[in-house]
Rosetta silent file (secondary structure, phi, psi, omega in degrees, C-alpha in Angstrom):
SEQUENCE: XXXXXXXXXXXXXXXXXXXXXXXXXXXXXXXXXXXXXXXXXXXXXXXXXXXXXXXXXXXXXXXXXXXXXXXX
SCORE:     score description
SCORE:     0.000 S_00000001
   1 L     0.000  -39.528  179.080  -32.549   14.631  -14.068 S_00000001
   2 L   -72.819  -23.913  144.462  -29.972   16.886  -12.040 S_00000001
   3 L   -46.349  -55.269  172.041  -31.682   15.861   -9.186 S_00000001
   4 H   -50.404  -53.756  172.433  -31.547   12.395   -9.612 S_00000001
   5 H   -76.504    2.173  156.223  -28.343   12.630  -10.189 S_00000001
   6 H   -74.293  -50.365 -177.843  -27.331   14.550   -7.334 S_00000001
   7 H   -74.541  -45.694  162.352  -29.038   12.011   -4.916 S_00000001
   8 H   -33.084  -50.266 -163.653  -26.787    9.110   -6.967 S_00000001
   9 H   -66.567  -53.894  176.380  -24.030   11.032   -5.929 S_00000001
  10 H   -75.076  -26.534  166.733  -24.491   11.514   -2.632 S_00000001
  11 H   -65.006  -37.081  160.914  -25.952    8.122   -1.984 S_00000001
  12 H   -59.058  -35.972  158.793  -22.570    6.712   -3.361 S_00000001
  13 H   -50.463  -42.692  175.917  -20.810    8.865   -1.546 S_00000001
  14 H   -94.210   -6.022  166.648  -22.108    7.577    1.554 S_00000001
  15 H   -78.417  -52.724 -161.426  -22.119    3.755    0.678 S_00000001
  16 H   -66.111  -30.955  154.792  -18.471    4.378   -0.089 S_00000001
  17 H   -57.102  -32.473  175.371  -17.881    6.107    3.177 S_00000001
  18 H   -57.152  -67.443 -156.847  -20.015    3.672    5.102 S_00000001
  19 H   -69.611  -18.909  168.678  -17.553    1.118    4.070 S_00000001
  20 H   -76.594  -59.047  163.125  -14.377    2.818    4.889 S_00000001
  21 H   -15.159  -70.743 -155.009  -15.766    3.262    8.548 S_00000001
  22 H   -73.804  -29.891  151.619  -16.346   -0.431    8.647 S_00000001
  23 H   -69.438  -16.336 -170.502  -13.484   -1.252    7.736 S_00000001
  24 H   -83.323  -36.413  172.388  -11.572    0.973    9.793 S_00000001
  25 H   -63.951  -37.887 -173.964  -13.955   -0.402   12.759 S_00000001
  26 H   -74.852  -55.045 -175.558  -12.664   -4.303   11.912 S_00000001
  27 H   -16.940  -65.050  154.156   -9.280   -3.116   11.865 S_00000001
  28 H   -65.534  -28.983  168.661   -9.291   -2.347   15.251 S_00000001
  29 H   -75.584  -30.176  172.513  -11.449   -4.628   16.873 S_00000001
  30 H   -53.701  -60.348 -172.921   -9.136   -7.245   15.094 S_00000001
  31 H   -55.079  -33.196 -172.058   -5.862   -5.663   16.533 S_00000001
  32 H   -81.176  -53.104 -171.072   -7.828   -5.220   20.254 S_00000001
  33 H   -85.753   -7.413  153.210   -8.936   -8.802   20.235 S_00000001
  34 H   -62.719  -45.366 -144.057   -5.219   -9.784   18.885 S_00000001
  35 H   -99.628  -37.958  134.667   -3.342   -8.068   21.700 S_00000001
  36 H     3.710 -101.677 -167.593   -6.601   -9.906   23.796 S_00000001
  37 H   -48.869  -65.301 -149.751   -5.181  -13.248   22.902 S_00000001
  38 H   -87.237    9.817 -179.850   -1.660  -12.739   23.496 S_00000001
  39 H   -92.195  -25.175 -167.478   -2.273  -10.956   26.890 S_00000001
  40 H   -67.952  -34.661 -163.391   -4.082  -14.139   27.766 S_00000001
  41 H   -56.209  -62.218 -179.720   -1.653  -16.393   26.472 S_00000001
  42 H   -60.482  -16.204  171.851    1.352  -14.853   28.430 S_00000001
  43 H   -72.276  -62.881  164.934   -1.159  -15.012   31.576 S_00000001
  44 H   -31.284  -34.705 -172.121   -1.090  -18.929   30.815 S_00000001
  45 L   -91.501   32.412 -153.270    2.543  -19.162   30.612 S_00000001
  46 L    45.904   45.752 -171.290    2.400  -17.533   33.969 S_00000001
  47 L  -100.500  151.025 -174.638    4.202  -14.089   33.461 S_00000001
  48 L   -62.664  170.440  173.243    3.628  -11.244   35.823 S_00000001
  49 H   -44.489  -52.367 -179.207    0.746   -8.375   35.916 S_00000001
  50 H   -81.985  -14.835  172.250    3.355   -5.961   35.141 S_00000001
  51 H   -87.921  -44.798 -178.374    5.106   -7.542   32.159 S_00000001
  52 H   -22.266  -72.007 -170.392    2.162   -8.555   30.982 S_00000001
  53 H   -77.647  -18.351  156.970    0.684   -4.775   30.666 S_00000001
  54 H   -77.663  -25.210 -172.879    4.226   -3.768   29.194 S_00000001
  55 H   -75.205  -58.246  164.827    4.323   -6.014   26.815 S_00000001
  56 H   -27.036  -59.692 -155.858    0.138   -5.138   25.866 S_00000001
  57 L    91.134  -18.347 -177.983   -0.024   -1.870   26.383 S_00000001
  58 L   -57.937  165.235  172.914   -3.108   -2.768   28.757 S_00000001
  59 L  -103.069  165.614 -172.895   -2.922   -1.117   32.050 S_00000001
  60 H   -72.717  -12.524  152.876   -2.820   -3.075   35.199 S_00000001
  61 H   -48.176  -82.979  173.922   -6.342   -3.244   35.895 S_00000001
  62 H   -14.216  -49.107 -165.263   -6.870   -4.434   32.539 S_00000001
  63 H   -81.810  -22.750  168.988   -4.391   -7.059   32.722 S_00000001
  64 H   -71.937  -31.735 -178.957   -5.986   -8.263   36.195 S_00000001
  65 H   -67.408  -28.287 -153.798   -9.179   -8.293   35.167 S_00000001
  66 H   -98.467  -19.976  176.535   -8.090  -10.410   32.085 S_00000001
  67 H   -69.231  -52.691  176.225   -6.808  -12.451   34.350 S_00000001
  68 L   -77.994   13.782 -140.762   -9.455  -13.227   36.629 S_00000001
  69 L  -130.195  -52.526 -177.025  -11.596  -13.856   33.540 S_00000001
  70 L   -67.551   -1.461 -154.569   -8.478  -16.987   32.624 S_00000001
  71 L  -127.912    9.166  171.768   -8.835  -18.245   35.813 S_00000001
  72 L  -110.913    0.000    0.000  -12.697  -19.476   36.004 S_00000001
């Protein structure tokens, strides 16, 4: 029985960990494909490379790349 219940423990332990990950993982992929959207947006209203990636936080690669991606 103290086995069993030792393996309970630890399996719960690790569902309940599992799920804090995965949530921790959407979190961010939400916020990265938010800041996404709005770099593209401001590439639509035509604002420069460099406001762009101040406004982002992206670097200018980033924001060119995101660019050439809005423009095919």
């Amino acid at each position: 029985m103290g086995l069993e219940k030792t393996l309970n423990a630890i399996e719960r332990k690790g569902i309940i960990e599992g799920k804090r990950e995965g949530k921790q993982e959407g979190i961010i992929e939400g916020k990265e494909q938010e800041k996404r959207e709005i770099a593209r947006r401001l590439i639509a209203m035509g604002m420069g490379t460099s406001a762009i990636a101040a406004a982002t936080g992206y670097t200018l690669d980033q924001v060119e790349h995101l660019q050439k991606q809005c423009h095919k």
